[in-house]
C-alpha positions as CSV (number, residue, x, y, z in Angstrom):
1,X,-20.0,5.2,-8.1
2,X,-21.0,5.6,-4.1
3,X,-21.4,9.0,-4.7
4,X,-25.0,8.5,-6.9
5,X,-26.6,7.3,-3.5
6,X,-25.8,10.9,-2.1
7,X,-28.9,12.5,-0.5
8,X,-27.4,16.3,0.1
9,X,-24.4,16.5,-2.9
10,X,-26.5,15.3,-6.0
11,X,-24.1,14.4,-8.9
12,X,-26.5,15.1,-12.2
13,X,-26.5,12.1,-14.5
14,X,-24.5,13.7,-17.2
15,X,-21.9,14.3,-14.8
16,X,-18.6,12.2,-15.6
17,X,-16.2,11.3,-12.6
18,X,-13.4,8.9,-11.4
19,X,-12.7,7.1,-8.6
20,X,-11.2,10.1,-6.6
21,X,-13.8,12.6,-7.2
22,X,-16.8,10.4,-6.5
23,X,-14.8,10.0,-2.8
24,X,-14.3,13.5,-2.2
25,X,-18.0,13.9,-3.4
26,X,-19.3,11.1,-0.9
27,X,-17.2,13.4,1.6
28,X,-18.9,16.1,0.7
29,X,-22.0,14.9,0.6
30,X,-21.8,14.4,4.7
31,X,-21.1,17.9,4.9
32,X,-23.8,19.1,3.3
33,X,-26.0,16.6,4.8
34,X,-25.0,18.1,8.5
35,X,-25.7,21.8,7.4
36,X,-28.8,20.0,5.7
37,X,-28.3,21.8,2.7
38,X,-29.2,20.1,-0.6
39,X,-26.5,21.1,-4.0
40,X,-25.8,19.6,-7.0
41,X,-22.6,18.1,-8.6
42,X,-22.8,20.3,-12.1
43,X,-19.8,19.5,-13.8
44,X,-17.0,17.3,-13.5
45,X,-14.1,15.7,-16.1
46,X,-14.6,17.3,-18.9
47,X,-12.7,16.9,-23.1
48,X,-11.6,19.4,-24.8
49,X,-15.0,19.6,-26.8
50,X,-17.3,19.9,-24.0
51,X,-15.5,22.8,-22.9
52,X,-15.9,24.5,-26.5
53,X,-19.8,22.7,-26.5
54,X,-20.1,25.1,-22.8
55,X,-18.6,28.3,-24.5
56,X,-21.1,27.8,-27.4
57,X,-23.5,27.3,-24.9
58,X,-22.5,30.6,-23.1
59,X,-22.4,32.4,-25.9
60,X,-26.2,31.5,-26.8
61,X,-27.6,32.4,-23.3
62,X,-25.7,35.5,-23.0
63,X,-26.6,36.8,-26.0
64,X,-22.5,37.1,-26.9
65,X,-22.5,37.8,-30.9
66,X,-19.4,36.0,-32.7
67,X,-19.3,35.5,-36.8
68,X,-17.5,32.2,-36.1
69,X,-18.5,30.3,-32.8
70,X,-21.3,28.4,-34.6
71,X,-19.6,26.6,-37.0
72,X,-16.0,26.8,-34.6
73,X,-14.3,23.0,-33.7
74,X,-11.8,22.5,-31.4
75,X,-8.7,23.2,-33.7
76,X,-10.5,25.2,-36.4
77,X,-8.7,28.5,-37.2
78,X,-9.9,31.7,-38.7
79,X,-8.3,34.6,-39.8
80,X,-8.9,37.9,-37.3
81,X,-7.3,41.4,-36.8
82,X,-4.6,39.9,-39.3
83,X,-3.6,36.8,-37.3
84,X,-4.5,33.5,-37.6
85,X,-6.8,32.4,-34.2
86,X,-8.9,29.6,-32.7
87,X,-12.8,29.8,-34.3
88,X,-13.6,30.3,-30.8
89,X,-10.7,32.2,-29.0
90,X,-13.1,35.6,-30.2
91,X,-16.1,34.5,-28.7
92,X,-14.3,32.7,-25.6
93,X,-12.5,36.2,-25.2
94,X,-15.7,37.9,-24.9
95,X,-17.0,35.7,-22.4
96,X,-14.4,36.7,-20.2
97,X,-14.4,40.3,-21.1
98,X,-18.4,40.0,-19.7
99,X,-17.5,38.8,-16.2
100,X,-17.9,35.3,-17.4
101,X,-15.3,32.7,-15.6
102,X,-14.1,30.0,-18.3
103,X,-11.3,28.3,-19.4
104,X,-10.4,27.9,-23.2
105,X,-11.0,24.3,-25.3
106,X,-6.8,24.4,-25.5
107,X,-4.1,27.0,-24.2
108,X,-4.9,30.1,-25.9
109,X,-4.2,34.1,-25.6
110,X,-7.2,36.5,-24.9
111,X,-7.6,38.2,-27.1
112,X,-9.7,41.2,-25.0
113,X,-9.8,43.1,-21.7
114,X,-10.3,41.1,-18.9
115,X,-9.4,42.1,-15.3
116,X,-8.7,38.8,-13.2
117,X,-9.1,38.9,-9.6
118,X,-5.9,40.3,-8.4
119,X,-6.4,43.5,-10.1
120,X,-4.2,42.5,-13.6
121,X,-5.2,43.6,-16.9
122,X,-4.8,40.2,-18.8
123,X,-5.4,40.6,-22.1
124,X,-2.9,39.0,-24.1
125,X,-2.0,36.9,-21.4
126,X,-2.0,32.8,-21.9
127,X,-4.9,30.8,-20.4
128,X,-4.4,27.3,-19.7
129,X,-7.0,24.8,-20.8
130,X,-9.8,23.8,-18.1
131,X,-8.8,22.2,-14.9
132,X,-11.8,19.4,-15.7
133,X,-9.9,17.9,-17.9
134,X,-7.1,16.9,-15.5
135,X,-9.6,14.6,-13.3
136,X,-9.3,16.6,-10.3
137,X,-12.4,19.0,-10.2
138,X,-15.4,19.4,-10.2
139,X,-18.4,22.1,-9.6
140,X,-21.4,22.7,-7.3
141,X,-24.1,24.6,-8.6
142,X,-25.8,27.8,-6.9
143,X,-29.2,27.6,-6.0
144,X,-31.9,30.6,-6.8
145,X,-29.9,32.6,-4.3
146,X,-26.5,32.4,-5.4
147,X,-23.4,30.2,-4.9
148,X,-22.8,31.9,-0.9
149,X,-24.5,28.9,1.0
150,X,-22.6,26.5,-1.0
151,X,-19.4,28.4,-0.3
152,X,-20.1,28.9,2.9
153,X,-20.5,25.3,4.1
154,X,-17.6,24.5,1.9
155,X,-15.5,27.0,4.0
156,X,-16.4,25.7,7.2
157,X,-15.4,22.1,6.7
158,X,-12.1,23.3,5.0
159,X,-11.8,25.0,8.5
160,X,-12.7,21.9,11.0
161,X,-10.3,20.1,9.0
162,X,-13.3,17.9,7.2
163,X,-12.5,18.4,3.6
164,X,-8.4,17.9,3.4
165,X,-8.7,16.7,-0.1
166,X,-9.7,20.1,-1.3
167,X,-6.7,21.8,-2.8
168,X,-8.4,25.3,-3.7
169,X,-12.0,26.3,-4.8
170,X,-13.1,29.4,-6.6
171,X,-16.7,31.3,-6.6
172,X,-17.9,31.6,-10.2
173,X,-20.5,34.2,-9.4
174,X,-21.7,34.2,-12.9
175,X,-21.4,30.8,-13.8
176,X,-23.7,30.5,-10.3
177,X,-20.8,27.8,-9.4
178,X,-18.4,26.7,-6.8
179,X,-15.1,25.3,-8.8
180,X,-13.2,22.9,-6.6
181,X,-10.0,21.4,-7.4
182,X,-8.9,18.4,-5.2
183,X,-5.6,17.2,-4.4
């Protein structure tokens, strides 16, 4: 991968990519390097169980109480509220109802309030599994001061035409992250 030899976009070691993200993250990498502004590559393809291993993880540092997380796999189902749910679907519901930006292991309803960004009340509502697992995203991590100089620089290429491969990005202020999808 060309992209481990980046000086200013540093992919972590436990970061898995393919051939098309390690480009856009080599493009990147320049980028950064002219703003001379050093970020990491957090996150990138991710299964179905590292995205319930990261809502266990959540859980834990945000102090989110759940009877079943612990012990919750994948497609493990409990019974709640007199339905039959995901192990996890409570807790990953009360991530989101705590500001926290994160997609479910597999498609699943939330089961608490949640206000997206256009407004919506959105409890109830579907959520599609993570895009990670599709092989076209990836995350840049915040430094000490927040995700805005990452997003910042971001912008500005998007502008000056120097990042074309980006298809949409979104600021996870509480996830201290910068979510880009590629085309």
């Amino acid at each position: 991968m060309k992209s481990k030899e980046n000086k200013f976009l540093i992919v972590k070691d436990n970061v898995k990519l393919n051939d098309k993200l390690d480009a856009a993250i080599v493009k990147f990498d320049k980028v950064f390097e002219k703003a001379n502004h050093k970020a990491y590559v957090t996150s990138g393809i991710r299964t179905a169980e590292d995205q319930l291993r990261i809502i266990k993880d959540y859980c834990t540092r945000k102090g989110i109480k759940d009877d079943f997380i612990k012990d919750a796999k994948v497609d493990s189902k409990v019974q709640y509220d007199n339905e039959e749910i995901y192990s996890w679907q409570l807790a990953w519901s009360k991530l989101l109802n705590a500001g926290i930006i994160i997609n479910p292991p597999i498609k699943a309803k939330l089961l608490l309030s949640y206000i997206g960004k256009n407004g919506k009340e959105r409890k109830g509502d579907y959520f599609n599994p993570s895009p990670h697992f599709f092989e076209r995203s990836f995350d840049i991590g915040g430094g000490a001061d927040s995700i805005e100089n990452e997003k910042d620089i971001v912008i500005e290429a998007i502008k000056k035409g120097e990042l074309a491969m980006v298809k949409s990005f979104v600021v996870e202020r509480q996830n201290n992250c910068l979510h880009i999808d590629i085309i």
